[in-house]
C-alpha positions as CSV (number, residue, x, y, z in Angstrom):
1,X,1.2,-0.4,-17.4
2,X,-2.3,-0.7,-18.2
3,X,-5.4,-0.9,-15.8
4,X,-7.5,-3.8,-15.8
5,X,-10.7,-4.5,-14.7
6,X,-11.2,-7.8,-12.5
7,X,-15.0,-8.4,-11.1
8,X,-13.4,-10.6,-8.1
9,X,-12.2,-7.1,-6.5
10,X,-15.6,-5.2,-7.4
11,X,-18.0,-6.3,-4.2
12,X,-14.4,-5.6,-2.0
13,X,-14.0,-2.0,-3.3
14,X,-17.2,-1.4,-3.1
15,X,-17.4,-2.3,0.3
16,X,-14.3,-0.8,1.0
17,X,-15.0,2.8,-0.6
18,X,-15.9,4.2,2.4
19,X,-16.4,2.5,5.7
20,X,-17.6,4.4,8.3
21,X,-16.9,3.6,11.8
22,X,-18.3,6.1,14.0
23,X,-14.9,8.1,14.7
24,X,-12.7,6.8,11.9
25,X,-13.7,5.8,8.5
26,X,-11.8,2.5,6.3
27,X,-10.8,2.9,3.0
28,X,-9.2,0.5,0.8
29,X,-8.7,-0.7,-2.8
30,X,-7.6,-3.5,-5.2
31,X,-6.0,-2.3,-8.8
32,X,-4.5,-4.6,-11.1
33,X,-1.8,-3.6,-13.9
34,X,-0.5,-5.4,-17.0
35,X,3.1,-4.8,-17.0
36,X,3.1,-3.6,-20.9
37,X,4.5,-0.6,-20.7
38,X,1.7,2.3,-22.5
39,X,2.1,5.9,-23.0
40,X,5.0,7.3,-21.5
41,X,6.1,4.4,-19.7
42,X,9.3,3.3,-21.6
43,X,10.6,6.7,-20.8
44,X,10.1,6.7,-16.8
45,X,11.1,3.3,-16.8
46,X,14.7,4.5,-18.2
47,X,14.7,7.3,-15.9
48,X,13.9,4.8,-12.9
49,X,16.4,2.1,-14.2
50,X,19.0,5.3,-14.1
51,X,17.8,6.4,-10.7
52,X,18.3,3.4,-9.1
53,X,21.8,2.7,-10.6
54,X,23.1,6.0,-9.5
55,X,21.8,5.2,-5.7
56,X,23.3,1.7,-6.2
57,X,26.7,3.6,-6.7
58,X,25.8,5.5,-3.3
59,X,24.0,2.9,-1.5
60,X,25.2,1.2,2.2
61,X,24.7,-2.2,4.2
62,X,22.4,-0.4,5.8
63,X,20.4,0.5,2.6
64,X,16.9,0.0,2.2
65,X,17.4,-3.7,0.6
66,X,20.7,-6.0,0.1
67,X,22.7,-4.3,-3.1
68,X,22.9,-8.1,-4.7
69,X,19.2,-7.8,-4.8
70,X,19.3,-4.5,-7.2
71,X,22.7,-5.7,-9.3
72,X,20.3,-8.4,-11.0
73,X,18.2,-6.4,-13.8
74,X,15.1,-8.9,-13.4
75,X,15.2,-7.3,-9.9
76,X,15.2,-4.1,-11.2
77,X,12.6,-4.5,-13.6
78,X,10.4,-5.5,-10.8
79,X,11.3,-2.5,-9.0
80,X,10.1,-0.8,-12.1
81,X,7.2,-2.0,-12.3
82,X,6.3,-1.5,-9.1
83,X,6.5,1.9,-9.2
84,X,5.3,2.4,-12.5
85,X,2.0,0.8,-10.9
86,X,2.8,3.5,-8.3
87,X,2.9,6.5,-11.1
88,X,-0.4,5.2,-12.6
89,X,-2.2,5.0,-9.2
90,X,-1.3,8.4,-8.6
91,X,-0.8,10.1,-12.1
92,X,-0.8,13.8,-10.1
93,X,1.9,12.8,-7.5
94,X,5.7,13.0,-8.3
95,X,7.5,10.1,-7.2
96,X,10.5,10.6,-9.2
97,X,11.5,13.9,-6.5
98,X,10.9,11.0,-3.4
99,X,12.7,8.3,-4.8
100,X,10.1,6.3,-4.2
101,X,11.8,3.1,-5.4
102,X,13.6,3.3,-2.2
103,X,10.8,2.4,-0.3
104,X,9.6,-1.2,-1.5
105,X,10.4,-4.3,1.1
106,X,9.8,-7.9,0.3
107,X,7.2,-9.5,2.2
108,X,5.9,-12.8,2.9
109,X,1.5,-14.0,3.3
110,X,2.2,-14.1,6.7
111,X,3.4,-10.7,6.9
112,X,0.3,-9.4,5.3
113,X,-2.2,-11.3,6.6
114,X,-0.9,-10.2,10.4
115,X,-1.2,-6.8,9.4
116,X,-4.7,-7.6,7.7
117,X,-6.0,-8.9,10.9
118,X,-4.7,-6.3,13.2
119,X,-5.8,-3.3,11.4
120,X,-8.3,-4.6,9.5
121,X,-10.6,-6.3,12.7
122,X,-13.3,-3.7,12.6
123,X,-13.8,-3.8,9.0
124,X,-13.7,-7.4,9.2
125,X,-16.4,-7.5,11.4
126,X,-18.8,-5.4,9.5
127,X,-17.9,-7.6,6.4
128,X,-19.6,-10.4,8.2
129,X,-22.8,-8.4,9.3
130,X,-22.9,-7.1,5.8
131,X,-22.3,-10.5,3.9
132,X,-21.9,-13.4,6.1
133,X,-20.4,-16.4,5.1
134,X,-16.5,-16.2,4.3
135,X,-14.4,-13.6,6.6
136,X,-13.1,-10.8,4.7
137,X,-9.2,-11.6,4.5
138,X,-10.6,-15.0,2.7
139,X,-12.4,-13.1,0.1
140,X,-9.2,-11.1,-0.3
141,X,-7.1,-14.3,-0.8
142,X,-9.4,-15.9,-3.0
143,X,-9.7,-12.5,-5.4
144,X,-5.7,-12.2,-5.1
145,X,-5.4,-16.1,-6.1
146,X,-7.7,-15.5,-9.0
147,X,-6.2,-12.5,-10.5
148,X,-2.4,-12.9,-10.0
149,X,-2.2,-16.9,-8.6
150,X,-0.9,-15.9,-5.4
151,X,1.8,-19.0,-5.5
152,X,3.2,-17.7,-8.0
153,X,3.3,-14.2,-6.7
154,X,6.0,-11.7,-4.8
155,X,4.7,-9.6,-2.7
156,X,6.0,-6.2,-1.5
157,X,5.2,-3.5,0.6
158,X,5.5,0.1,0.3
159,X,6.5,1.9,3.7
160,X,7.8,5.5,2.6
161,X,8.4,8.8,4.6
162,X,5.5,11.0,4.6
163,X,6.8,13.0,2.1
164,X,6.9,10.2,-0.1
165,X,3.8,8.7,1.0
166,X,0.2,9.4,-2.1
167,X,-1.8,7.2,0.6
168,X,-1.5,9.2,3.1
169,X,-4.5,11.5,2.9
170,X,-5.6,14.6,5.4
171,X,-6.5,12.4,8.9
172,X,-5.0,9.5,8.3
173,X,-4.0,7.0,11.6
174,X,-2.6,4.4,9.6
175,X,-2.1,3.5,6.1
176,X,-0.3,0.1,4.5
177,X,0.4,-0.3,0.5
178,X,1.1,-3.9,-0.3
179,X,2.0,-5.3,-4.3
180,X,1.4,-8.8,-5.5
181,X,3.6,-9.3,-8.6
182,X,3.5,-12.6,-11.4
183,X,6.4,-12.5,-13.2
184,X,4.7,-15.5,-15.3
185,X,1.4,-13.0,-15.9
186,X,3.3,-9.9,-15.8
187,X,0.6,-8.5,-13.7
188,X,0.7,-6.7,-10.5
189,X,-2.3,-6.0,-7.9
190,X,-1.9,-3.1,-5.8
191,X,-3.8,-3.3,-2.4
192,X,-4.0,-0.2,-0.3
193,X,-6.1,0.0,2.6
194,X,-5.8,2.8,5.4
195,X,-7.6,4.4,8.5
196,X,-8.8,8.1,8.7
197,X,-9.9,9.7,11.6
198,X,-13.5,11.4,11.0
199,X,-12.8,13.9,14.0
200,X,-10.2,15.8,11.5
201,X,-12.9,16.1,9.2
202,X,-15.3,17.8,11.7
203,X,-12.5,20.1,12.7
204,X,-11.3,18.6,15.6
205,X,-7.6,19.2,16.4
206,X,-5.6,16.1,17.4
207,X,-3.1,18.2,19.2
208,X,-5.7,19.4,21.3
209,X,-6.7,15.9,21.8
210,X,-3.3,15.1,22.8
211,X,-2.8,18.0,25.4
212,X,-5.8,17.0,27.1
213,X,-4.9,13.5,27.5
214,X,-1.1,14.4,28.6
215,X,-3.1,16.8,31.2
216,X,-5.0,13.6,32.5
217,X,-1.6,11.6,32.6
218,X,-0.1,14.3,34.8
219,X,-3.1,14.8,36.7
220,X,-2.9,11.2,38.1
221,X,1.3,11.2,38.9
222,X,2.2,11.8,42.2
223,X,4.5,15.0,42.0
């Protein structure tokens, strides 16, 4: 997997870097890959292929995604890829002890842009101050389109434990890791975009937080 550089996602990382919003700060990113394997690549991408075989040979209904799905190889590959794109992200983090390949759903546009919207609002909103003109999910889909042709893509999501989870940074409220893959390009675009609290930063303890605001829920019942 190799890194590219796209100038469509530079004015969104940039922006995107660090967004402060008073109590919590946005952070977010777009990375696209080649899918030619570099470096040691060839090797994890063995291990991986032998990783997920042997949890085929355990795997349930009830299983993270349909076994049909993971008995086709071109499935696997993908799967590969994926988290090789995962390994170069995150060259520090071990995946292989997580089993992160366990964690990858197939999505639809729909999917992410409801998330986008939700999660995303206040960002969105300084986007428009800051640039006017288009909103900041249609600069997204129009970087997307231009990198990987987003008709042609798949698109997964990454939802792991916390254990398993290289997003998931000191503060975080929420985090969401979502992969657009071309099979035709054999590219994939990583977009990870999550929410930390600024309050952990200054040494403020949630739990505290929390206490008080179970004291004020308890203050207000009738006993």
């Amino acid at each position: 997997m190799k890194f590219l550089e796209y100038t469509p996602f530079d004015r969104i990382n940039d922006f995107l870097r660090e967004l402060n919003l008073g109590e919590r700060t946005i952070k977010g990113s777009l990375e696209a890959y080649s899918c030619k394997h570099t470096g040691t690549d060839k090797r994890l991408s063995l291990s991986l292929e032998n990783e997920i075989l042997d949890s085929l040979g355990k795997s349930s209904d009830t299983d993270f995604s349909p076994v049909e799905f993971l008995l086709s190889r071109s499935s696997r590959k993908t799967l590969i890829y994926l988290v090789l794109t995962l390994y170069h992200m995150y060259p520090d983090y071990d995946l292989s002890a997580v089993k992160a390949h366990q964690f990858f759903t197939e999505e639809i546009w729909d999917t992410f842009k409801q998330i986008f919207e939700t999660y995303m609002l206040e960002a969105s909103k300084e986007w428009i101050e800051t640039y006017g003109g288009s909103s900041l999910l249609e600069t997204v889909y129009k970087a997307l389109d231009e990198v990987v042709n987003l008709a042609e893509c798949e698109i997964y999501s990454y939802n792991p434990d916390s254990d398993a989870d290289p997003f998931l940074e000191k503060g975080a409220i929420w985090s969401f890791s979502f992969f657009f893959y071309n099979r035709k390009l054999k590219r994939v675009v990583s977009f990870s975009f999550c929410c930390l609290s600024n309050l952990v930063g200054d040494g403020f303890l949630v739990d505290n937080l929390c206490s008080e605001e179970d004291g004020e829920i308890f203050d207000n019942m009738d006993m």
